[in-house]
N, C-alpha and C positions, 0 to 999 in steps of 0.2 A: 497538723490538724488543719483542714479545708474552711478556710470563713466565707460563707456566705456575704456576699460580697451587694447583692439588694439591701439585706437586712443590717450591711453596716452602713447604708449610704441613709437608708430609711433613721437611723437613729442618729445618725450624723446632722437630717434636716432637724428631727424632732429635735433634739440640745437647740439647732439654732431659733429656732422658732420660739422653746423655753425662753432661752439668752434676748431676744427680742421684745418678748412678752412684756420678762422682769426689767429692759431697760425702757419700756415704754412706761412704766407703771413707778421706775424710778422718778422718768424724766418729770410724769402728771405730779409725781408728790412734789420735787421741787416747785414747779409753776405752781402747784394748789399753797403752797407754804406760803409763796412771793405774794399771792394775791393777799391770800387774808392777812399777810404785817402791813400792804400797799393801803387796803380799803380800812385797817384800824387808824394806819398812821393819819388818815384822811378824818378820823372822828371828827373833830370839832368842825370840820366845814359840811359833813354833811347833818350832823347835828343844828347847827345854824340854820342851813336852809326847812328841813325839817320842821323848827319850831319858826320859822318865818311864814311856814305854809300853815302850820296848824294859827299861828296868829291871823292870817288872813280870811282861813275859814269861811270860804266862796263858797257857794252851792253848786251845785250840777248844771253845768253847759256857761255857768257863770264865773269860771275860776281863771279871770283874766290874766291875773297877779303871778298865781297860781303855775300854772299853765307856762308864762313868759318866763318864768324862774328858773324853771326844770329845762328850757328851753337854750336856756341864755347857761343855765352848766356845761350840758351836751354841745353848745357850740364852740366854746370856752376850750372845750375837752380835744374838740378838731372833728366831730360828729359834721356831717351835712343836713341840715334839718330844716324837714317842709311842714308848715303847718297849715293849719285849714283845712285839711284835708275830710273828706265826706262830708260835706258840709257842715260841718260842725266848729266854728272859728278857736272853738280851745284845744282841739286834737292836733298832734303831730305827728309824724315819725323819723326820727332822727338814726343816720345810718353812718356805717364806716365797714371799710373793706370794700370786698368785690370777692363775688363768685360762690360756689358751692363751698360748705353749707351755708345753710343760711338761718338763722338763730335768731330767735324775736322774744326778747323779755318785755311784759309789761308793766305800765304803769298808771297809777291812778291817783289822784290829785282832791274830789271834790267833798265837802261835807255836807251834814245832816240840819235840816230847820229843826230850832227849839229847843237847841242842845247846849247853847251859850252858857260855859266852863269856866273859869280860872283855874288854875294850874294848883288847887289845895286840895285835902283828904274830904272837906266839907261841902255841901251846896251851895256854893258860891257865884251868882253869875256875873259873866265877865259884858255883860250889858251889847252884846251882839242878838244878831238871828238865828245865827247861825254855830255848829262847833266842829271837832271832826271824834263823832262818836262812834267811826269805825276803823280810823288811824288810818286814812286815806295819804295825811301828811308824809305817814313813815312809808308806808305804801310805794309812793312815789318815788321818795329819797333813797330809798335800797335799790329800787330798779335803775335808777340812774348811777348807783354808785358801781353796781356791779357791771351797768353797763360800760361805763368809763375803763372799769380793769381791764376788761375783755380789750377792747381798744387799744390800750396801754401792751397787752400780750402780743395784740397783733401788728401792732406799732415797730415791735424789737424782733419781728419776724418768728414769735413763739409759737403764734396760730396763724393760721390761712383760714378764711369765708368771709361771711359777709355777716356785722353783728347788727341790730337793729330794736330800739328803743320803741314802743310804741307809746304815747299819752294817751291815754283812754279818758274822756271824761264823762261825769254825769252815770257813774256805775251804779249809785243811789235813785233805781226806778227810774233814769232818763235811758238807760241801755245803749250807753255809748258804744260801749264793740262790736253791736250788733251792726250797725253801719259802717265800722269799718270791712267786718267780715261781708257783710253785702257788697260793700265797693269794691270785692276781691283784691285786699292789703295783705293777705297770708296766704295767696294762690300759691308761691313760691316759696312760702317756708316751710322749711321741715323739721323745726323743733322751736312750741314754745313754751319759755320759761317764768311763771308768777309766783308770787305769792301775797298773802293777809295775814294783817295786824291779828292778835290772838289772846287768851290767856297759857297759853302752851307752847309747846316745841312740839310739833311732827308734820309729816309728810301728809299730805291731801288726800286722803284714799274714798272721803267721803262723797257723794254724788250730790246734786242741789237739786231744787224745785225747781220745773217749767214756770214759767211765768208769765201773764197777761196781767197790765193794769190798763185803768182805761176814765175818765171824766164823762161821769154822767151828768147832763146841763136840761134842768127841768124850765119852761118857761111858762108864766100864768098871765094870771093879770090882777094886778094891783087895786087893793079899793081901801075906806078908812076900815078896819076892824074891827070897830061899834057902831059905826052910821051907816055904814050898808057893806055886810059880808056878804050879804047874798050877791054881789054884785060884782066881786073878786072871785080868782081862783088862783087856792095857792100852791105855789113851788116848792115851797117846804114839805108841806103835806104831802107832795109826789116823792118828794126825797124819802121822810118817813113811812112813807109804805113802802116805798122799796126796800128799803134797809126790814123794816119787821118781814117781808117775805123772804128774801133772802135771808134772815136771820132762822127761820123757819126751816129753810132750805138746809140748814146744816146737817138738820137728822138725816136728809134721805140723800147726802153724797161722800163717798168715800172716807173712810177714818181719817186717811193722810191728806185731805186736802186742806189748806188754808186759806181764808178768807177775811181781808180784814178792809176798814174804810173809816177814813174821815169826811166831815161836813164840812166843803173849804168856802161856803157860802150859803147861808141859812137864811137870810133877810139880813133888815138895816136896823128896824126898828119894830115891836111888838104890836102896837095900834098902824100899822100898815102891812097889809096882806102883800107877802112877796113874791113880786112877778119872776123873779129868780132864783132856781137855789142848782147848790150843783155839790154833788157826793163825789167823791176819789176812791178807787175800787181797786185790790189788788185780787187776783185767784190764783192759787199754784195747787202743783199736785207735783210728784214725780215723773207721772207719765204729761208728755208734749199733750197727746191725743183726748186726755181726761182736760188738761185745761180748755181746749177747745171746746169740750163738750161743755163741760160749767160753764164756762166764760158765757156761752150762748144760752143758759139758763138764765147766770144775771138780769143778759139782757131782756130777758123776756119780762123778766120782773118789772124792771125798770118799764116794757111799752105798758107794761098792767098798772103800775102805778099812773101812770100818765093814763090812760084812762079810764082809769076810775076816780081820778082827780079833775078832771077837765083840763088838764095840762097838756104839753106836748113836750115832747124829748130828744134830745141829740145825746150823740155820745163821740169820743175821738179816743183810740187808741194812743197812750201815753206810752208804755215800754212792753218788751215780750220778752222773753230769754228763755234758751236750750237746758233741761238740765246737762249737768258736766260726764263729760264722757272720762275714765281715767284711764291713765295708761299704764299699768303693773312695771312695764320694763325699765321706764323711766323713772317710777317712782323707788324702785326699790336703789338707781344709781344714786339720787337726792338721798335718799334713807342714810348710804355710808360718808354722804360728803354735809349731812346733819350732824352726823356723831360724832365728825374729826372737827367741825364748828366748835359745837358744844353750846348750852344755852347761856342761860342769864344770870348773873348773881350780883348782890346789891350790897349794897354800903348799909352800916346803921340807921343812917337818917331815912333811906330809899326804905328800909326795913320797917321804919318806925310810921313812914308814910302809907306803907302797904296794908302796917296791922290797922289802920285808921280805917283807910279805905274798906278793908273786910266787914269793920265792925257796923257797917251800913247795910250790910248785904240781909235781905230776907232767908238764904239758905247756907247753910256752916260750908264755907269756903275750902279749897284744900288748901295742904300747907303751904306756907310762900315759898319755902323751898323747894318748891317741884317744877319754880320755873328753871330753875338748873339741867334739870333731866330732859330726857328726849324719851317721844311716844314713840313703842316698837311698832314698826308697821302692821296696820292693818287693814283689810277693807272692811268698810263699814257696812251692812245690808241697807238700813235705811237711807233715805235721801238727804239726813240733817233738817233742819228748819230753816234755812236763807235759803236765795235765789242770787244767782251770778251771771252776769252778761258774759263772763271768760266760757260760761257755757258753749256758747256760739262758738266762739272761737274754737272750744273743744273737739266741734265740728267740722274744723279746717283744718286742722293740722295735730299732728300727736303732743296734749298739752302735759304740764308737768309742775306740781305745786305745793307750799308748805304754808303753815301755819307758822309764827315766831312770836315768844312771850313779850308782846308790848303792853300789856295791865297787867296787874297780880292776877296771881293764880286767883278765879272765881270770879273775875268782873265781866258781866254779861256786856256783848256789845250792846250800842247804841242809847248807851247810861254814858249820867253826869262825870260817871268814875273814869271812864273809857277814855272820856274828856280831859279827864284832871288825869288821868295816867300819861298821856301821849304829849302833855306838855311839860313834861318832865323827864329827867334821864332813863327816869323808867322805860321809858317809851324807845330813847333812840338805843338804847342797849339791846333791845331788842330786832331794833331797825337789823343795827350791822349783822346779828344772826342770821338774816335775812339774807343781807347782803352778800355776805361771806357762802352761804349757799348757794346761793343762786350762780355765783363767778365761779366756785367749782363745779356746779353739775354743769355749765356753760362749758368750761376747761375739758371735762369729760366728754359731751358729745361733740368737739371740735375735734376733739382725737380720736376719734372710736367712729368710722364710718360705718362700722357692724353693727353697733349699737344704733344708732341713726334706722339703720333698715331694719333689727329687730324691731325697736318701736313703730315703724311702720307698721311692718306686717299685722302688730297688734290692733293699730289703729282703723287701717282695713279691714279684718276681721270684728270688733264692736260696731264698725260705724253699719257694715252689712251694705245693702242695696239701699240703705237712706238716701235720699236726694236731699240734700238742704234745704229747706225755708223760712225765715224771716218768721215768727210767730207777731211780729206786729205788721208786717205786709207790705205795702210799699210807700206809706208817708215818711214823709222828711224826717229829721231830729225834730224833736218835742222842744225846743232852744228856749221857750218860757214856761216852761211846767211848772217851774217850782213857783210863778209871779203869783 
């Protein structure tokens, strides 16, 4: 009998290429095993740091402490690390290796005014200004920890590139990575890896709000407020008519847009007409192009209050951000290296802490046991309700990100609970889930150069003929916004 002698050579490659396949896919589960016993064995120090950050609870472009911490691991680790960078004095970027690919996990450090926590089920404040009521603390401390593994891999000759830590700060309305992405920090990357603090376990599939915030600064003139009004004009009174038209304004703009604003300066005192007041303004919608449009209605509010008040008015663009661009290819390799993770589960007391925490909540919570579980991937149609500066980023390069249960199941961010959750094991048990993902989908695209280019392609394809820009434009970091 005659064999075709093409068709044995042909099934001779294909075996090999199987036999390849399954040893690549052996060699990834060994490394993927190595990291996550490396980064558990490592609990308590990055635990430590963690709640040394959420103790410090810096605000945005203020997280000196902060900042130098995460700094001071990464060099510790054998990281090369420059800080300062875009002018932003609490930014970094800490690197190791050399050459293609090149892999950028981030991180983020700063917290939230008026959030001031202690670490109990109750409202307790721990007599600060400030808290981290979006788990910025844990945030930070997964992205360093996974990045330290990576290092440690490529240390022992496991992986070849270049790995790279970025500190992002001030992601709370200062929109820290929108200046790094401006100062082109990710021209040269081609995969980055984040993730946020959560009440769940899943993959990012959701998109965020465009965002424009901005400080409207009314100026009048001062007089007593019973001896002669006629003789003042007030700043407040400009501020309050902007705010009722704008409030006005909700009817007639898109269902999805949000708008919201505090008073960060109203007057001094009642019997004197204030020559100053000044409102803080956020607008988002989905679409980049709808925020513009709003944003420039504000404004218009704001020149009508000024004169119809006798005032006059400035305003300075505070922060702006992209919605998130996501990338399917990526997400669905984080999806399998989420499930061999696995989430969260809690002791008695953590348990006993949780049912506390719930029984504060205005809506019946899920169960606390569904921080254990992981969300099967999905995309989400809407936008969600935040706003994220990694947007920008999402715009540079193909990004990739998960959510991890660091509060019981049902604690809405930027609550007291958030607070009291993240100062507690609650919080860094979640960390590591974080972490431990993130060092394997890192592990996966360092060995899959296909994958690396599938995600391109994807990322080419959503970004389309966009050109980038800055939705806050070309001023500096905002470095005292939050004073």
């Amino acid at each position: 009998m005659k064999v075709n002698r093409s068709v044995t050579l042909l099934s001779c490659l294909l075996l090999l290429c199987l036999f390849a396949q399954a040893q690549k896919q052996k060699d990834n589960t060994v490394l993927k095993d190595e990291a996550i016993a490396d980064i558990q064995n490592k609990y308590d120090d990055y635990k430590k740091i963690a709640l040394q950050i959420w103790d410090y609870a810096e605000v945005g472009y203020k997280e000196v402490k902060s900042s130098a911490l995460h700094q001071k691991t990464l060099t510790d680790a054998g990281f090369s690390v420059k800080a300062g960078i875009a002018d932003m004095p609490t930014a970094f970027v800490a690197t190791y290796g050399s050459g293609s690919p090149v892999i950028a996990i981030l991180a983020e450090y700063d917290a939230l005014p008026g959030l001031s926590q202690q670490a109990f089920p109750e409202k307790i404040t721990a007599g600060k200004d400030a808290g981290h009521g979006c788990g910025h603390h844990l945030f930070g401390t997964a992205s360093v920890a996974a990045g330290i593994e990576i290092k440690k891999l490529m240390e022992e000759k496991k992986l070849s590139g270049t790995i790279r830590v970025y500190g992002c700060p001030a992601e709370e309305g200062g929109s820290g990575k929108v200046y790094l992405v401006r100062a082109g920090l990710f021209t040269d990357v081609d995969i980055v890896i984040h993730w946020h603090p959560g009440a769940e376990n899943g993959v990012t599939m959701t998109s965020a709000l465009a965002n424009t915030s901005a400080k409207f600064r009314f100026h009048g003139i001062s007089a007593h407020a019973a001896a002669a009004p006629d003789k003042g004009r007030s700043a407040l009174d400009a501020v309050e008519s902007m705010d009722y038209m704008v409030n006005m304004m909700r009817e007639h703009v898109p269902q999805e847009t949000r708008i919201h604003y505090v008073i960060t300066n109203g007057g001094k005192a009642p019997n004197v007409v204030p020559d100053f007041a000044e409102v803080y303004y956020y607008v988002r919608h989905p679409n980049r192009d709808m925020v513009k449009s709003i944003f420039e209605r504000v404004v218009k509010a704001a020149n009508g209050a000024a004169l119809g008040t006798g005032t006059t008015m400035d305003y300075e663009i505070i922060g702006g951000t992209h919605d998130l661009l996501l990338n399917r290819t990526l997400a669905e390799v984080m999806q399998k290296d989420l499930e061999k993770v696995g989430g969260v589960t809690y002791t008695n007391e953590e348990f006993e802490f949780g049912k506390k925490i719930q029984s504060t909540f205005t809506v019946k919570p899920p169960a606390i046991e569904t921080a254990a579980t992981i969300k099967p991937i999905k995309v989400e149609e809407d936008a969600g309700g935040g706003s994220t500066d990694v947007g920008d980023v999402s715009y540079a390069a193909p990004t990739v990100g998960l959510r991890a249960a660091t509060w019981i199941p049902g604690t809405p961010a930027h609550s007291w609970q958030a607070v009291a959750c993240g100062g507690t094991e609650i919080g860094t048990k979640g960390m590591m889930v974080a972490a431990k993902t993130m060092a394997l989908t890192a592990i996966d695209v360092f060995t899959s150069p296909s994958l690396i280019e599938k995600a391109k392609e994807e990322f080419k394809k959503d970004k389309g003929d966009y050109q980038y820009k800055a939705l806050l434009g070309d001023r500096k970091p905002a470095l005292n916004y939050r004073d």
